[in-house]
TORKOL-4160 file (C-alpha; in steps of 0.2 Angstrom, whole numbers, padded with zeros to 4 digits, m for minus):
72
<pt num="1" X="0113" Y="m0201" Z="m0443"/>
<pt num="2" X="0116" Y="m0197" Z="m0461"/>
<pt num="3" X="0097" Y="m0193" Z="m0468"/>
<pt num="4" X="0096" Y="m0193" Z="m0488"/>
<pt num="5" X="0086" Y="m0181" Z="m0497"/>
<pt num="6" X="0079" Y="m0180" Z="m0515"/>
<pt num="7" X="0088" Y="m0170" Z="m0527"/>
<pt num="8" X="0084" Y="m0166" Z="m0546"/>
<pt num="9" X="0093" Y="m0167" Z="m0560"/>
<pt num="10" X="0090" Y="m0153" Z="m0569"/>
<pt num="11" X="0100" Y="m0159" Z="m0586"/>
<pt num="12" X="0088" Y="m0174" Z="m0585"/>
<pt num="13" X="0071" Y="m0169" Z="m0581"/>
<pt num="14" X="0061" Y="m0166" Z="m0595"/>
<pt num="15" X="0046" Y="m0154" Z="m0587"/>
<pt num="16" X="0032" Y="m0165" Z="m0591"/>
<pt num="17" X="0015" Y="m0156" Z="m0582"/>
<pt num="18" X="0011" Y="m0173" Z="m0578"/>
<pt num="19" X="0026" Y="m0178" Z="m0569"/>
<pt num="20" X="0023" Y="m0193" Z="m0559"/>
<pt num="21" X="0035" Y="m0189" Z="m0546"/>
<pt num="22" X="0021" Y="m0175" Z="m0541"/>
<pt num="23" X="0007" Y="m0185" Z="m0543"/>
<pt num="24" X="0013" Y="m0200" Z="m0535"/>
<pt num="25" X="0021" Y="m0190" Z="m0520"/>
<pt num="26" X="0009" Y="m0198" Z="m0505"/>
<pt num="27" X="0015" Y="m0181" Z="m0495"/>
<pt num="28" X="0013" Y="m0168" Z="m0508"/>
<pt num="29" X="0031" Y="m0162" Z="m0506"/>
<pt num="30" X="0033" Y="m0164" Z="m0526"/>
<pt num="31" X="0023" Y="m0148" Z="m0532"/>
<pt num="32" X="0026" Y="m0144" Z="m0553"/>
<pt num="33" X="0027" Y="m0129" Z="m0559"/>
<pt num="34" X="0015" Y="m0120" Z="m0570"/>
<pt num="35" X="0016" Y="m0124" Z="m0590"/>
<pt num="36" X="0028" Y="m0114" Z="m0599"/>
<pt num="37" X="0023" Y="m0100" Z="m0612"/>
<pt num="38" X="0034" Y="m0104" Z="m0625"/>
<pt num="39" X="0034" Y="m0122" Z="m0625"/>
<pt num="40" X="0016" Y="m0131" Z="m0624"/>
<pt num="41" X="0016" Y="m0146" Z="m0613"/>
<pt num="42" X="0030" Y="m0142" Z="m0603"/>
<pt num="43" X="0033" Y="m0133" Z="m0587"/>
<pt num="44" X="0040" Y="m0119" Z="m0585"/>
<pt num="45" X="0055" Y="m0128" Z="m0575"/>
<pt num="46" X="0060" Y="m0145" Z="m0565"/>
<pt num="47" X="0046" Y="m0147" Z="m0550"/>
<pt num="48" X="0048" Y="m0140" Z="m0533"/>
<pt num="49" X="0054" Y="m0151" Z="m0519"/>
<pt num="50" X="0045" Y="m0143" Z="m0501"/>
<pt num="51" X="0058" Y="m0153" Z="m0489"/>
<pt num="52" X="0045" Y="m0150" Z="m0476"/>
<pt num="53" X="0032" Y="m0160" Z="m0482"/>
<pt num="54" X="0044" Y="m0175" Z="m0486"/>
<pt num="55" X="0048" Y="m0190" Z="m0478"/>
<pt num="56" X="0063" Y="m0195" Z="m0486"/>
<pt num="57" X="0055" Y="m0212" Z="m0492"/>
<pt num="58" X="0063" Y="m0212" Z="m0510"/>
<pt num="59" X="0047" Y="m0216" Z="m0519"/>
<pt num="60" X="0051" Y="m0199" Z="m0531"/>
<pt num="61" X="0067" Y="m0208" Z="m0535"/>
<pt num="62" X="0060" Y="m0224" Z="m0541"/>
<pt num="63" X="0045" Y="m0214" Z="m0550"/>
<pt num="64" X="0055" Y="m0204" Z="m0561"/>
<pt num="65" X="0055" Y="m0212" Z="m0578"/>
<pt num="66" X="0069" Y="m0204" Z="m0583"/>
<pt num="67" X="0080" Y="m0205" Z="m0568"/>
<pt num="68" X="0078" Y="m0185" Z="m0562"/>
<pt num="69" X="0078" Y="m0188" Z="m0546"/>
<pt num="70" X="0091" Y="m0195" Z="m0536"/>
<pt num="71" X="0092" Y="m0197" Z="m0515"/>
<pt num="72" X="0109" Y="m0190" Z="m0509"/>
């Protein structure tokens, strides 16, 4: 069985501190990063994805206002 599992875009992402793929992630597995020193409002890199935690439901995907994140 082929499982799919979410990837990010890193040419895409814009670093938001409120990313909604984190915040909306009912598992937790979306965890962003800490805001970046030398740009305010930004983090310091795309979010991390704990492949643990998720279930491989393809909410992150269809969160992502910018298209970030894909299930491959």
């Amino acid at each position: 069985m082929f499982v799919k599992l979410p990837w990010i875009d890193h040419s895409k992402c814009i670093r938001d501190l409120d990313c909604v793929c984190a915040s909306g992630c009912k598992e937790g597995a979306f965890q962003a990063r800490e805001e970046s020193e030398t740009e305010p409002g930004k983090a310091k890199d795309c979010p991390i994805i704990d492949l643990e935690k998720c279930k491989r439901c393809g909410d992150c995907e269809h969160a992502c206002p910018e298209g970030a994140v894909k299930m491959i």
